[in-house]
C-alpha positions as CSV (number, residue, x, y, z in Angstrom):
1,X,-8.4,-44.4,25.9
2,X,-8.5,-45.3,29.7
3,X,-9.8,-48.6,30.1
4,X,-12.2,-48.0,32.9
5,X,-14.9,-46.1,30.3
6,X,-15.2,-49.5,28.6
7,X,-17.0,-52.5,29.7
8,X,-17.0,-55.7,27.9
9,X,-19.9,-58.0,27.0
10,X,-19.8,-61.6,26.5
11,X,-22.8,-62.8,24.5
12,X,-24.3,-65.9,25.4
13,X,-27.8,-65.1,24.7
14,X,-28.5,-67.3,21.8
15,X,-30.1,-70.7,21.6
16,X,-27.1,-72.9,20.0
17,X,-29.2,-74.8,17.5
18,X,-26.5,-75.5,15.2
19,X,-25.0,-77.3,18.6
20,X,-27.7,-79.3,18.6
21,X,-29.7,-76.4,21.5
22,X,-27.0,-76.9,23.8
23,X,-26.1,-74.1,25.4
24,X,-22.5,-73.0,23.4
25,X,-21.1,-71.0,26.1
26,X,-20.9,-74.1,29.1
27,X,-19.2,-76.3,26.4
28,X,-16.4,-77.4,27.8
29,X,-13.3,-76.7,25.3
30,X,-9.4,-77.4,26.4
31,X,-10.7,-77.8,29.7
32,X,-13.1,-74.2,30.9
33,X,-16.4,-73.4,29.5
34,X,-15.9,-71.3,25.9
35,X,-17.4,-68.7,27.5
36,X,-14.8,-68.3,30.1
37,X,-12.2,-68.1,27.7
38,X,-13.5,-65.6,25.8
39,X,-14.0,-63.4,29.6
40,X,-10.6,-64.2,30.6
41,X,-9.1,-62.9,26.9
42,X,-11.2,-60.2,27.3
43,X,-11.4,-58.8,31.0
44,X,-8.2,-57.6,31.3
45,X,-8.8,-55.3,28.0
46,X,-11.7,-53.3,30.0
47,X,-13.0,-51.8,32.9
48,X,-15.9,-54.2,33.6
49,X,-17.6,-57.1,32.2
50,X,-20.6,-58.8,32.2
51,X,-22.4,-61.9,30.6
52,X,-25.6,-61.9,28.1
53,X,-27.2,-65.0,29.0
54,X,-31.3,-66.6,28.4
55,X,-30.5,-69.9,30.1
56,X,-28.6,-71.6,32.8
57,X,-27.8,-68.4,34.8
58,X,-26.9,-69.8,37.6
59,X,-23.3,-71.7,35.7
60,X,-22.9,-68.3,34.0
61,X,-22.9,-66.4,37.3
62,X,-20.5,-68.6,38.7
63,X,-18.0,-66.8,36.4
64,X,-18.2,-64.1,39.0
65,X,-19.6,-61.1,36.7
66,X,-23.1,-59.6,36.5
67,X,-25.4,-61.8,34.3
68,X,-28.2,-60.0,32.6
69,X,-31.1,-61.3,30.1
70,X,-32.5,-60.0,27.2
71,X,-34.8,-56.8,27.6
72,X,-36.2,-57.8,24.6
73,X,-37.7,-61.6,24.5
74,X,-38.0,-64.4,22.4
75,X,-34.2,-65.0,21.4
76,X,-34.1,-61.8,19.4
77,X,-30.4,-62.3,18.6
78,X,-27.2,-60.8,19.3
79,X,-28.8,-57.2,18.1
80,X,-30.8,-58.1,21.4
81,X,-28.0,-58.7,23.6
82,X,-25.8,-55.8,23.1
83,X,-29.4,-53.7,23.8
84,X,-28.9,-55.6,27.1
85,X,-25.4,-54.5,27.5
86,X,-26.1,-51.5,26.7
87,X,-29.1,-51.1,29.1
88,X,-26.7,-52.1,32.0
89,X,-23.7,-50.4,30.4
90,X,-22.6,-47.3,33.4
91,X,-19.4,-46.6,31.1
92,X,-19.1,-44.6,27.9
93,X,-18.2,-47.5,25.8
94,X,-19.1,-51.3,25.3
95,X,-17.2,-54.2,23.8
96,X,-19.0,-57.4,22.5
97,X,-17.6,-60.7,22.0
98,X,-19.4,-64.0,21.6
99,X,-19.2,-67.1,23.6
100,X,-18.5,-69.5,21.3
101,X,-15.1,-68.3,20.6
102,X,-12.2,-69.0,23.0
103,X,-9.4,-67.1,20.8
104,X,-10.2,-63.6,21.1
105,X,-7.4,-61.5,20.2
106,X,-5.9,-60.1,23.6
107,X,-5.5,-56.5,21.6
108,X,-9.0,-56.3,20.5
109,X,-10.2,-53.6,22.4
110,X,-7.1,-51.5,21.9
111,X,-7.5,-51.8,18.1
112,X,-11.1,-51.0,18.0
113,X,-10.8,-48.3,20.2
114,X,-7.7,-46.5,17.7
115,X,-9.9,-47.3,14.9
116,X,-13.0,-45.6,16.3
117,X,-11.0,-43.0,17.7
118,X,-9.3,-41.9,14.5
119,X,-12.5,-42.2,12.3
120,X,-14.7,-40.5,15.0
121,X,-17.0,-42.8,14.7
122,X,-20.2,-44.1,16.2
123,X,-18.2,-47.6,16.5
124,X,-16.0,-49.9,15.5
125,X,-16.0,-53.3,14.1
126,X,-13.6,-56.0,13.3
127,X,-12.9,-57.2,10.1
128,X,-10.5,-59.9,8.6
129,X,-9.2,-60.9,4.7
130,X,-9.3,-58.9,1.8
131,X,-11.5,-58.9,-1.8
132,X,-13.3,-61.8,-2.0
133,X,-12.3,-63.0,1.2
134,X,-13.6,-60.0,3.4
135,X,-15.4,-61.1,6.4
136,X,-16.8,-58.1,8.9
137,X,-17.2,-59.3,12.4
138,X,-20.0,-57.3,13.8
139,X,-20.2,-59.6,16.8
140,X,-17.0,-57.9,17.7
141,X,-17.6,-54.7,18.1
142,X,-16.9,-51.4,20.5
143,X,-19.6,-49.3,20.3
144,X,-20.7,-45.6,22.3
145,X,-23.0,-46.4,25.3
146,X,-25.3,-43.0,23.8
147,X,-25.9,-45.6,20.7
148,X,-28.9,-47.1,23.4
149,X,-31.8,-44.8,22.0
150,X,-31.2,-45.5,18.2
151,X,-30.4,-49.3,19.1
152,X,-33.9,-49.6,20.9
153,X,-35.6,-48.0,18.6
154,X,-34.3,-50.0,15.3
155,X,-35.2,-53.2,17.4
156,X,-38.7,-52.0,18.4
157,X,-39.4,-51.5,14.2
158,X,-38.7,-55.0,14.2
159,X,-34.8,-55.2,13.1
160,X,-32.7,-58.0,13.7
161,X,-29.6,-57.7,11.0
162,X,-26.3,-55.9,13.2
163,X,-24.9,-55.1,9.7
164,X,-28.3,-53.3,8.6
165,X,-28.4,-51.5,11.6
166,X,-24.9,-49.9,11.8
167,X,-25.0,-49.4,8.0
168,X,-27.0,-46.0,9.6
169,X,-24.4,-45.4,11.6
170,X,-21.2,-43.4,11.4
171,X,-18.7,-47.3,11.5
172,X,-14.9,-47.8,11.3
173,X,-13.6,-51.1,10.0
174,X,-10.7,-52.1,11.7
175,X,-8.4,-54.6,9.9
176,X,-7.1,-57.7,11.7
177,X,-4.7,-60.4,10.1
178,X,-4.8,-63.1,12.1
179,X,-8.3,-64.8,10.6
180,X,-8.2,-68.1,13.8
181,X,-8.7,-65.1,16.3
182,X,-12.1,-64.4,15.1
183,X,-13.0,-68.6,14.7
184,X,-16.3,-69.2,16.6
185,X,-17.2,-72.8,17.5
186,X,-20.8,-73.7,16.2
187,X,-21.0,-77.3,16.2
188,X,-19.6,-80.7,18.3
189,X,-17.8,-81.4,15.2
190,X,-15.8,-78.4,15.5
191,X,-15.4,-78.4,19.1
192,X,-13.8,-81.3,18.6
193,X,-11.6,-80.3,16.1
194,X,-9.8,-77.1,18.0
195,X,-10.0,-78.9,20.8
196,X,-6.9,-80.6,19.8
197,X,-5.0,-77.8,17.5
């Protein structure tokens, strides 16, 4: 798929309280902003980007992307935020990643987009380990832009879950190995702790 009809989202949106209600994305880690690791891993898999953000902007805008807040108030989640990408997407696809983690896998979009492609599905989303260790990464996901209507509406019933609401959905699963691609920082302590891996 041409890269152009995808734009990726970085989401920022949330309030970090397991960081203490610092804002995850501006923490610095291995000397940028997590957030700006994750755009620079991802930006060169897409078309576009653009930033998810509730707070401090005016830092995020300085990345040199569009930076949009939730359409839907009151920290409704990442659910929320890729509503807002979706809202602002002008391409036929969007990608989501989170902020808080700087090790995005540079073949990311490729993979979901061969995964989504071959199901003919409504998207794709990342999943690592096997049995008991099977962890799906909704956060990371490519989904069709035409997925706004039945987004909105699910949101306006009052749902929140991403894994409840694509459970509706037509959903391919794509596999990835490497489980440290998908690590996402949520505390000091662990900031702390990559920082120097």
């Amino acid at each position: 798929m041409d890269t152009s009809r995808i734009t990726g989202l970085i989401l920022a949106g949330g309030r970090g309280t397991r960081m203490g209600t610092v804002d995850k994305g501006l923490q610095v880690f291995r000397g940028a902003p997590m957030a700006l690791h994750a755009l620079m891993r991802l930006a060169p898999q897409v078309g576009h980007v653009m930033i998810n953000a509730n707070q401090n902007i005016a830092p995020y805008e300085g990345f040199g992307v569009p930076v949009w807040q939730d359409e839907i108030t009151g920290f409704a989640g990442p659910l929320a935020g890729l509503h807002t990408g979706l809202v602002h997407c002008e391409t036929d696809f969007l990608v989501t990643v989170p902020c808080d983690s700087p090790f995005v896998p540079t073949d990311l979009v490729a993979r979901l987009t061969a995964g989504l492609e071959k199901e003919d599905a409504d998207l794709a989303v990342a999943v690592t380990g096997e049995g008991e260790t099977r962890q799906p990464h909704p956060v990371f996901c490519l989904v069709k832009a035409s997925l706004l209507p039945h987004l909105t509406l699910y949101l306006q019933e009052g749902g929140r879950k991403f894994d409840r609401w694509y459970a509706s959905l037509k959903t391919a699963e794509v596999h990835f190995d490497d489980e440290d691609a998908f690590r996402n920082i949520n505390t000091l302590d662990e900031l702390r702790k990559y920082e120097t891996e």
